[in-house]
Structure formats: C-alpha cells, structure tokens
DRENGU-526668 format. One record per residue (C-alpha): y, x, z; residue number from 1. Coordinates in nm, 3 decimals. Example, Ala and Ser with C-alpha at 12.3 -4.5 7.8 and 13.67 -1.06 7.14 Angstrom:
<rs>
{yy = -0.450, xx = 1.230, zz = 0.780, resi = 1} $
{yy = -0.106, xx = 1.367, zz = 0.714, resi = 2} $
</rs>
This chain:
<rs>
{yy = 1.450, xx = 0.437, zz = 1.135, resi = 1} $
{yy = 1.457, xx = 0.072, zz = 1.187, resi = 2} $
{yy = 1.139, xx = -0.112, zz = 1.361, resi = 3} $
{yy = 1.216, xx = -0.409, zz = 1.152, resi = 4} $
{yy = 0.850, xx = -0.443, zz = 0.952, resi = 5} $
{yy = 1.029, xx = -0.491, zz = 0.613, resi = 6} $
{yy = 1.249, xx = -0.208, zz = 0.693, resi = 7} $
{yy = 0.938, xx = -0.015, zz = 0.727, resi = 8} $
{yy = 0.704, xx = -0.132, zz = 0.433, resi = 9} $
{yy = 1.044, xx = -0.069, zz = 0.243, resi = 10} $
{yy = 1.062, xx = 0.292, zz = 0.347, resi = 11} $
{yy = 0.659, xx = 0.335, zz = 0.251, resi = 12} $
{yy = 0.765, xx = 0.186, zz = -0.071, resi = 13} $
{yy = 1.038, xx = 0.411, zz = -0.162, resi = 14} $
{yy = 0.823, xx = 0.748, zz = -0.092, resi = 15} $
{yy = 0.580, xx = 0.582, zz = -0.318, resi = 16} $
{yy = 0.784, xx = 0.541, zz = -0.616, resi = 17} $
{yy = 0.948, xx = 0.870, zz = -0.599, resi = 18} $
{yy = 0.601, xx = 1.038, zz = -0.639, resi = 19} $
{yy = 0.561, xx = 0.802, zz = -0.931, resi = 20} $
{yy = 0.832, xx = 0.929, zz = -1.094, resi = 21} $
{yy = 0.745, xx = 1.307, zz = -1.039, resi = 22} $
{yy = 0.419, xx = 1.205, zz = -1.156, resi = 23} $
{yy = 0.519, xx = 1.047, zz = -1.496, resi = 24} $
{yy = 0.770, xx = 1.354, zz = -1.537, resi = 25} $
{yy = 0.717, xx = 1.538, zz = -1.849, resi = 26} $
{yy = 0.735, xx = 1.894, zz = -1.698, resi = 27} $
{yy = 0.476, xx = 1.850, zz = -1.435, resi = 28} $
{yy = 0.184, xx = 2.079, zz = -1.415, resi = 29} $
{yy = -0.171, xx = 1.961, zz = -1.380, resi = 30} $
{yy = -0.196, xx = 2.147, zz = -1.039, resi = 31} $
{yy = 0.108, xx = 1.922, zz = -0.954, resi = 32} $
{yy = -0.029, xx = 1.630, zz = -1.044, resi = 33} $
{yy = -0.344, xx = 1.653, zz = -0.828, resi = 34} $
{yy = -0.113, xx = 1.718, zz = -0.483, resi = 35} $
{yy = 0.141, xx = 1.427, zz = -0.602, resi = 36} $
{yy = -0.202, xx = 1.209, zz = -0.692, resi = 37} $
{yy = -0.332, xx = 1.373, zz = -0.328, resi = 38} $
{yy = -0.012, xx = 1.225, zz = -0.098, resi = 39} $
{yy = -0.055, xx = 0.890, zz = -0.296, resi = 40} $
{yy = -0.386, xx = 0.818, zz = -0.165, resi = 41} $
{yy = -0.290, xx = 0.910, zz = 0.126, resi = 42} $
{yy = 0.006, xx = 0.725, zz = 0.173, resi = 43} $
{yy = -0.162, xx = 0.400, zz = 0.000, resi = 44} $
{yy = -0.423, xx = 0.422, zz = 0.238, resi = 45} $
{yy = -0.263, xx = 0.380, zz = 0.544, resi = 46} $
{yy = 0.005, xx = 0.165, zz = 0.376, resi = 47} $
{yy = -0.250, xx = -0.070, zz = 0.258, resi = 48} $
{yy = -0.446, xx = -0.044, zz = 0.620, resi = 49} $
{yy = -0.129, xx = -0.130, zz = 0.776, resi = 50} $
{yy = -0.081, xx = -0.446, zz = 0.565, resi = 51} $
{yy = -0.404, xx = -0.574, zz = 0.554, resi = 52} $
{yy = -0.445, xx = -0.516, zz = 0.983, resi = 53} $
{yy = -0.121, xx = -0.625, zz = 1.074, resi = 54} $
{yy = 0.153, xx = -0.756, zz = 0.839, resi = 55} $
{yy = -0.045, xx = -1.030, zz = 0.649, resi = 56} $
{yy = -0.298, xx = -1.142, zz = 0.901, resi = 57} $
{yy = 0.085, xx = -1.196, zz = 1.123, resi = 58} $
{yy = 0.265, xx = -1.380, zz = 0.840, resi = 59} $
{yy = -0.063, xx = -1.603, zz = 0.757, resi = 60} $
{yy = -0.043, xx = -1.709, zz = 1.082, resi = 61} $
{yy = 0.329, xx = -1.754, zz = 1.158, resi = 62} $
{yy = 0.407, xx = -1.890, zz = 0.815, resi = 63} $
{yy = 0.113, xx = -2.100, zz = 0.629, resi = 64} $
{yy = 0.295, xx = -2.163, zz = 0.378, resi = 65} $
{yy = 0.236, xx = -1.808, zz = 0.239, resi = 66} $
{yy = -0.055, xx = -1.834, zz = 0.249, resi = 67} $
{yy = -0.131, xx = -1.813, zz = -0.124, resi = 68} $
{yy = 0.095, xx = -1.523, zz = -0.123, resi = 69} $
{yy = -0.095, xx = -1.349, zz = 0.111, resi = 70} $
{yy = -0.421, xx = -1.406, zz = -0.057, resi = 71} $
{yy = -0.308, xx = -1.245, zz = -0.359, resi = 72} $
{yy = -0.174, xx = -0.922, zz = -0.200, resi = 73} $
{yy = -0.494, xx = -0.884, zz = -0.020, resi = 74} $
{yy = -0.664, xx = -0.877, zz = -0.422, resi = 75} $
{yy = -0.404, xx = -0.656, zz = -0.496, resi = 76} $
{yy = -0.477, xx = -0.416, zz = -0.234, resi = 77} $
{yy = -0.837, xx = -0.437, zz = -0.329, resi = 78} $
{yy = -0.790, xx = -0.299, zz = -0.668, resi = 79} $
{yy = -0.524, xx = 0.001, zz = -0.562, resi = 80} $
{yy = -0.812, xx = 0.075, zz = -0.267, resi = 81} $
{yy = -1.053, xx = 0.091, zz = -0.566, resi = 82} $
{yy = -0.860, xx = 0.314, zz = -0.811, resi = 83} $
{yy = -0.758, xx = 0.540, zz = -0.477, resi = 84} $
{yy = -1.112, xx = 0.566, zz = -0.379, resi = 85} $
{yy = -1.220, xx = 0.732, zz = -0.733, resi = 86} $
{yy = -0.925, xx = 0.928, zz = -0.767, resi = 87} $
{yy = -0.987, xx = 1.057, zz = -0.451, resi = 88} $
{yy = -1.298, xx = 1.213, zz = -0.602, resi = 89} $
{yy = -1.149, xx = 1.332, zz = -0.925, resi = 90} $
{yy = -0.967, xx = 1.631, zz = -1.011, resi = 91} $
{yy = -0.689, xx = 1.633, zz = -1.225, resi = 92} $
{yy = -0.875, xx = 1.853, zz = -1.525, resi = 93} $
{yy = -1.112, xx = 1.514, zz = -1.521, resi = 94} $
{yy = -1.119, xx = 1.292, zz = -1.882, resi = 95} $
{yy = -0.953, xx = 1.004, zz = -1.726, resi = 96} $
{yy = -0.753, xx = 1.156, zz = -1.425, resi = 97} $
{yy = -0.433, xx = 1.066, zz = -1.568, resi = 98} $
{yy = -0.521, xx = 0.726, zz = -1.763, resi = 99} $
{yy = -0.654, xx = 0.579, zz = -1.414, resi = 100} $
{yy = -0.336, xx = 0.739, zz = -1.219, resi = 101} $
{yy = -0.121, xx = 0.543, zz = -1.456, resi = 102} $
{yy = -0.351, xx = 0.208, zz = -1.403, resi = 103} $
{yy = -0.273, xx = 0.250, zz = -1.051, resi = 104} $
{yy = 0.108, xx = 0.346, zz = -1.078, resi = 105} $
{yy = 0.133, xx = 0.058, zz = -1.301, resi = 106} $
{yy = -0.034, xx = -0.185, zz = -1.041, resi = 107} $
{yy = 0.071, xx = -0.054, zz = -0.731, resi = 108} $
{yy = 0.417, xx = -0.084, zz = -0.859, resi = 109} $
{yy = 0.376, xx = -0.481, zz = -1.013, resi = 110} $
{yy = 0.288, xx = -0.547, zz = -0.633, resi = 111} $
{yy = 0.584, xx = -0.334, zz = -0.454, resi = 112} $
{yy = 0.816, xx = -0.506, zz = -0.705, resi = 113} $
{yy = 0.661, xx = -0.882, zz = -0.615, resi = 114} $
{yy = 0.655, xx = -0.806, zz = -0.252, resi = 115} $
{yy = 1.044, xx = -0.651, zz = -0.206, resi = 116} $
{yy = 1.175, xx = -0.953, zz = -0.453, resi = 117} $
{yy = 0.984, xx = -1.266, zz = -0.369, resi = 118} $
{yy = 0.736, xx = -1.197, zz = -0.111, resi = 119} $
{yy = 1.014, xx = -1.012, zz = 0.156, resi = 120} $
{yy = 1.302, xx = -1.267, zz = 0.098, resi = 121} $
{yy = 1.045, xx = -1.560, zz = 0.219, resi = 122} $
{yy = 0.896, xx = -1.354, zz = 0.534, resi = 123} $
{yy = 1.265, xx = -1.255, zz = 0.619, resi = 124} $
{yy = 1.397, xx = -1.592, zz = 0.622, resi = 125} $
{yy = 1.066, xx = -1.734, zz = 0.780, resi = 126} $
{yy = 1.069, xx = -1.539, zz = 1.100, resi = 127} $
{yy = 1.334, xx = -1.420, zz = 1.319, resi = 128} $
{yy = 1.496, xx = -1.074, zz = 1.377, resi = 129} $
{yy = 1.303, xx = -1.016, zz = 1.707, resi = 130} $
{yy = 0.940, xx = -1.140, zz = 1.467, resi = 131} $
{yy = 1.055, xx = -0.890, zz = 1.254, resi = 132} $
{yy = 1.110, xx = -0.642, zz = 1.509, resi = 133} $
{yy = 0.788, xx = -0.712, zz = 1.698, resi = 134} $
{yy = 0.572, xx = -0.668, zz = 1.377, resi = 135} $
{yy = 0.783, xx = -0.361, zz = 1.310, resi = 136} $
{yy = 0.600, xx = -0.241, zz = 1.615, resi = 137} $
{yy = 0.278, xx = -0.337, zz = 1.591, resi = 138} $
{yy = 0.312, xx = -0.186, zz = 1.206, resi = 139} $
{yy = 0.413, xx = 0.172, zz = 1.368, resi = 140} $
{yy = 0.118, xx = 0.158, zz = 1.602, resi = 141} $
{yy = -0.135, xx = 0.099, zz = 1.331, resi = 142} $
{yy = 0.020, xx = 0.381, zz = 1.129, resi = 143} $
{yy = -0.104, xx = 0.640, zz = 1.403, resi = 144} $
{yy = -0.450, xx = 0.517, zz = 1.417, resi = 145} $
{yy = -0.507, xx = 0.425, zz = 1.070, resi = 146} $
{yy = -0.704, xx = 0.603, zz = 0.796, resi = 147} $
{yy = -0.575, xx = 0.859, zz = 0.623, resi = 148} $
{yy = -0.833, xx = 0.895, zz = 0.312, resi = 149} $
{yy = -1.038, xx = 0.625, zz = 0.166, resi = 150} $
{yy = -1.346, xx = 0.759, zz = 0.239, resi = 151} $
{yy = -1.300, xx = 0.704, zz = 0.603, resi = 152} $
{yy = -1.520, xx = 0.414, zz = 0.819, resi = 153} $
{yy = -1.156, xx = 0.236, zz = 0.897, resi = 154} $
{yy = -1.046, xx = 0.254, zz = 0.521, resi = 155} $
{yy = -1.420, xx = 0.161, zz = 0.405, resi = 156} $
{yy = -1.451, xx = -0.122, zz = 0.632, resi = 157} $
{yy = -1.103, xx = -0.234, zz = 0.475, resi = 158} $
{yy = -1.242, xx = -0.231, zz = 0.173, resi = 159} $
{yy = -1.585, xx = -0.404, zz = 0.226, resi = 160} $
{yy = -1.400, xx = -0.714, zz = 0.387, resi = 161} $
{yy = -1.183, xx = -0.738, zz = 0.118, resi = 162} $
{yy = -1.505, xx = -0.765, zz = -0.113, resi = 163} $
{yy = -1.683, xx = -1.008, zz = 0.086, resi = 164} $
{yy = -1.426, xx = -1.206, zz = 0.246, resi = 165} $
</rs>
C-alpha cells in the first residue's frame, strides 16, 4: 500500500462503500446488517479520528486557502460521529435501525464523493509528493492509536471539540 495520505483515505473510502452496497442489498439478513452496520462504525471512527487529528489540522495549515473546505468536513464528520454513536447502541431489530443507517450511508457518502472529486484534486496539487508522503505517515501512525468505537475517551473527546469548537 502506498503512504501517500490520499492513497490512504482513498483505500478507507473504498472499504466503506463496499459495505454500503452489501448493506442496501436486497438479500441481506437482519443479522447481516448489524455486523456490516458493526465494521462501519468502526471503520468511520478511526477514519474520521484520523482526519480530524491529522489530515485537516495539516492541510489548514499548509494550504489556507482550504480553509473553508476544511471547516465543512469537520461539520460533516460531526454528524456521521453522531449517527455512529447511536447506531452503535442500536440493534438492527430497532424501529429506526435501518432509516438512520441509510441517513448515514447517504451522508457519509455526499462527503467521500466531495472529498475524492474536489477536495483531493486541490490538496494533491497544493502540496508535494514527499507532503503527501509525510502525512501518509503521520495518517498510519494515528490509525494504530486511534479509537476504535465511539464510545471511547479519544473518539468522545473528538466529538466534544467538534461541538464546541
């Protein structure tokens, strides 16, 4: 795998999306649903941590002029951390298990699409290959220590700042 940090988010984004799909499949069981629902959080919680603790706190620095950009992904985050925290409590026999699932698909995958078709191009041509490489790092780094539920202090602590900040 490539240690170039779009390379990476890339990657996170693609195992995303194909548990979408399974999700929205016709033929999947309940039981399904909750694992598939289950890996999402999980992924979405360290993909978000990574993001939030490395990648745009980097490009708001080295490029100001995405600044705006960067503002709005961290809102963006804020809602998928919300709908992950309460599906994280749920089980899939719950009233609005599915309904809130497909919220989240729907908005998690709005912000995937903005990021790999406007937001990516702009951080890509903004920094260099070695930037892109040395974030890569620093994104791989925070992947081992970050949180792997919502409901843990690193993910909660996420969340709070994104509220009051």
């Amino acid at each position: 795998m490539s240690n170039d940090a779009i390379v990476i988010l890339r990657e996170d984004h693609k195992e995303v999306r194909a548990l979408f799909r399974e999700f929205r499949r016709k033929d999947v069981t309940q039981a399904r649903k909750g694992q598939i629902v289950a890996k999402v959080v999980e992924l979405l919680t360290v993909h978000t941590y990574i993001e939030n603790e490395v990648m745009y706190p980097e490009v708001r620095r080295l490029l100001p002029d995405l600044e705006d950009d960067v503002l709005e992904s961290y809102e963006e985050h804020h809602v998928a951390d919300v709908l992950v925290t309460e599906l994280s409590t749920m089980q899939p026999s719950d009233e609005r298990f599915d309904a809130k699932t497909t919220v989240l698909i729907e908005s998690v995958t709005h912000h995937m699409d903005e990021e790999e078709s406007d937001w990516f191009p702009k951080v890509r041509e903004g920094l260099g290959r070695t930037q892109l490489r040395e974030l890569g790092e620093k994104l791989l780094a925070a992947k081992e220590r970050a949180p792997r539920s919502p409901a843990q202090p690193s993910a909660l602590k996420k969340a709070v700042d994104a509220v009051v900040s």
